[in-house]
C-alpha positions in Angstrom: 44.9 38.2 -58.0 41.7 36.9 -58.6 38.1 38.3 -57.2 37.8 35.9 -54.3 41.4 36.5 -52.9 41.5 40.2 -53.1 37.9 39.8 -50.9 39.9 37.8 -48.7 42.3 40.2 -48.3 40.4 43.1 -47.7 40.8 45.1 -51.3 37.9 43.7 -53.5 33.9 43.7 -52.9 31.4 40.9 -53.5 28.9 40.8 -56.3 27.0 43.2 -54.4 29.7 45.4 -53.8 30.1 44.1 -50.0 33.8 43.7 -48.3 34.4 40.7 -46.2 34.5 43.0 -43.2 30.8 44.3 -44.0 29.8 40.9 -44.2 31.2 39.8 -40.7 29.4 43.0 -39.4 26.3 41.2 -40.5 23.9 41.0 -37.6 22.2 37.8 -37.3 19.1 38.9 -38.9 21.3 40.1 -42.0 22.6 36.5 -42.0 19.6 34.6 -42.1 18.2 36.7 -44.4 20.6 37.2 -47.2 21.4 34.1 -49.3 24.3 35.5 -51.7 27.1 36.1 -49.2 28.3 32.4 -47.7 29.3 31.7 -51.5 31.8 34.6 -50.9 32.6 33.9 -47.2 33.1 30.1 -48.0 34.2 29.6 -51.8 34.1 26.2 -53.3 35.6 24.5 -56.2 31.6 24.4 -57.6 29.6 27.0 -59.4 26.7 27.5 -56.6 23.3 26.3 -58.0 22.3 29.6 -55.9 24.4 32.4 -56.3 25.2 32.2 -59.8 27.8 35.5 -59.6 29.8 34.0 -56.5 33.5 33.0 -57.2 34.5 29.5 -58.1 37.9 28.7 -56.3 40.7 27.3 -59.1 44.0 25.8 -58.3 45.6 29.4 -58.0 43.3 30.3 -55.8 43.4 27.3 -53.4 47.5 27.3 -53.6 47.0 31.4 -52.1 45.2 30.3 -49.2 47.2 27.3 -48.5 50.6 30.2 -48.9 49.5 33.1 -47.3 48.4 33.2 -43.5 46.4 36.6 -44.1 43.8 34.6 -46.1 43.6 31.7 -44.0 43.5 33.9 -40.7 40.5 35.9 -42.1 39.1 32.9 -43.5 38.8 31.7 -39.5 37.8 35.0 -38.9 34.8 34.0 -41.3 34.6 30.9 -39.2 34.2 32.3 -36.1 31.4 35.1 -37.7 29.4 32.2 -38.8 29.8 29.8 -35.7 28.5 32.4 -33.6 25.3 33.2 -36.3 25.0 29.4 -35.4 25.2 29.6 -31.8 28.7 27.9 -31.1 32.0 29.4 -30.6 35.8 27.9 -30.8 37.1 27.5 -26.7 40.4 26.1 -27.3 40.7 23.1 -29.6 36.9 22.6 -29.4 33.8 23.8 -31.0 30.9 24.4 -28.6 27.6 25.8 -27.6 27.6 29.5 -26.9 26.1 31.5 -24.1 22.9 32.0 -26.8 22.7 29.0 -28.4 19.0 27.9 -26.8 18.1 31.0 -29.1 19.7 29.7 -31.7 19.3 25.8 -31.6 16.2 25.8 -33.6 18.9 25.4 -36.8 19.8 22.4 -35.3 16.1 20.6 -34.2 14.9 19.9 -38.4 15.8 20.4 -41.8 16.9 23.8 -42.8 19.4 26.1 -44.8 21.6 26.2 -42.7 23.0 22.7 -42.9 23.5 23.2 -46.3 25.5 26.1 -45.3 27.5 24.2 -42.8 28.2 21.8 -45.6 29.9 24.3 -47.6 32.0 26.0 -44.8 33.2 22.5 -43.8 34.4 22.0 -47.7 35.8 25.4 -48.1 37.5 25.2 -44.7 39.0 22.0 -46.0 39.6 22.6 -49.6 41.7 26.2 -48.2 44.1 24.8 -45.5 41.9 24.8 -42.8 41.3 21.0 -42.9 42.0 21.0 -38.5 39.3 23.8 -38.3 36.7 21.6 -40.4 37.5 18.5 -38.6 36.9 20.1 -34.8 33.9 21.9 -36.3 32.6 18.6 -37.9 33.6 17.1 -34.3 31.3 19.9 -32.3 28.1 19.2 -34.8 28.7 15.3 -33.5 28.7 16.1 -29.7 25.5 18.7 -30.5 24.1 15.4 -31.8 25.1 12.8 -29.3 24.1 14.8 -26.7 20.9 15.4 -27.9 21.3 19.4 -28.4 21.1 18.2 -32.1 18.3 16.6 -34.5 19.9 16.1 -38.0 19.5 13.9 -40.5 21.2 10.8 -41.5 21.7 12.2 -44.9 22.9 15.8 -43.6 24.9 13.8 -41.0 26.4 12.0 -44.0 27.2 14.6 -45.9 28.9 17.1 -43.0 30.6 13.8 -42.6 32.1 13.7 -46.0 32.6 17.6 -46.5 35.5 17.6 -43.7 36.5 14.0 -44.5 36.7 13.0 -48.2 
């Protein structure tokens, strides 16, 4: 078993020793603030240009997920931790604002960290067997965007765009 899918399934730690349950307890504060744990919650195929000890997923890895519904439930699990740092939640087959998302929809209103962060949970979500998750989550950050709730970029809009849909 390799590093990233014993985290996922509750037996191994993080670089810094974290579990995947410690990292879902992560207030909001502890979110925004640490930068080497989404590399662990979301693994890509990529070495991270910013967390040089995070896993990189290989074909082993990415067959686990796709075979074992453990991973893949914690891995929504994960989703639904970071959705609600972002201010949105799953109601049925939809992502949508939460109760605090006017806290929260600063992320939204210009450039920041976290869309680079939603770029690599829509890829990971994808890459793992979670392609329906990315593609309603990719579907929420459009209507936060047609209906205004939303400011992003072309470019970022582009590239969510291409991380659920290759």
């Amino acid at each position: 078993m390799s590093r990233i899918t014993e985290f996922y399934q509750g037996t191994g730690a993080d670089s810094e020793g974290r579990s995947l349950e410690d990292i879902w307890n992560f207030s909001d504060e502890e979110m925004e603030f640490h930068h080497d744990f989404i590399q662990w919650m979301f693994p890509l195929e990529t070495l991270s240009r910013f967390n040089r000890s995070a896993p990189v997923l290989t074909e082993t890895d990415i067959r686990a997920f796709q075979d074992d519904p453990k991973l893949r439930e914690n891995l929504r699990k994960s989703l639904d931790r970071f959705l609600a740092f972002l201010g949105l939640t799953r109601e049925g087959d939809h992502i949508v604002p939460a109760a605090d998302f006017p806290t929260k929809q600063a992320i939204f209103m210009e450039p920041d960290h976290n869309w680079l962060r939603i770029t690599r949970a829509l890829s990971s979500l994808r890459i793992l067997g979670l392609a329906e998750e990315a593609e309603r989550f990719h579907e929420g950050l459009q209507r936060l965007i047609l209906t205004g709730k939303a400011r992003v970029t072309t470019e970022t809009r582009a590239f969510w765009r291409n991380a659920a849909f290759p």
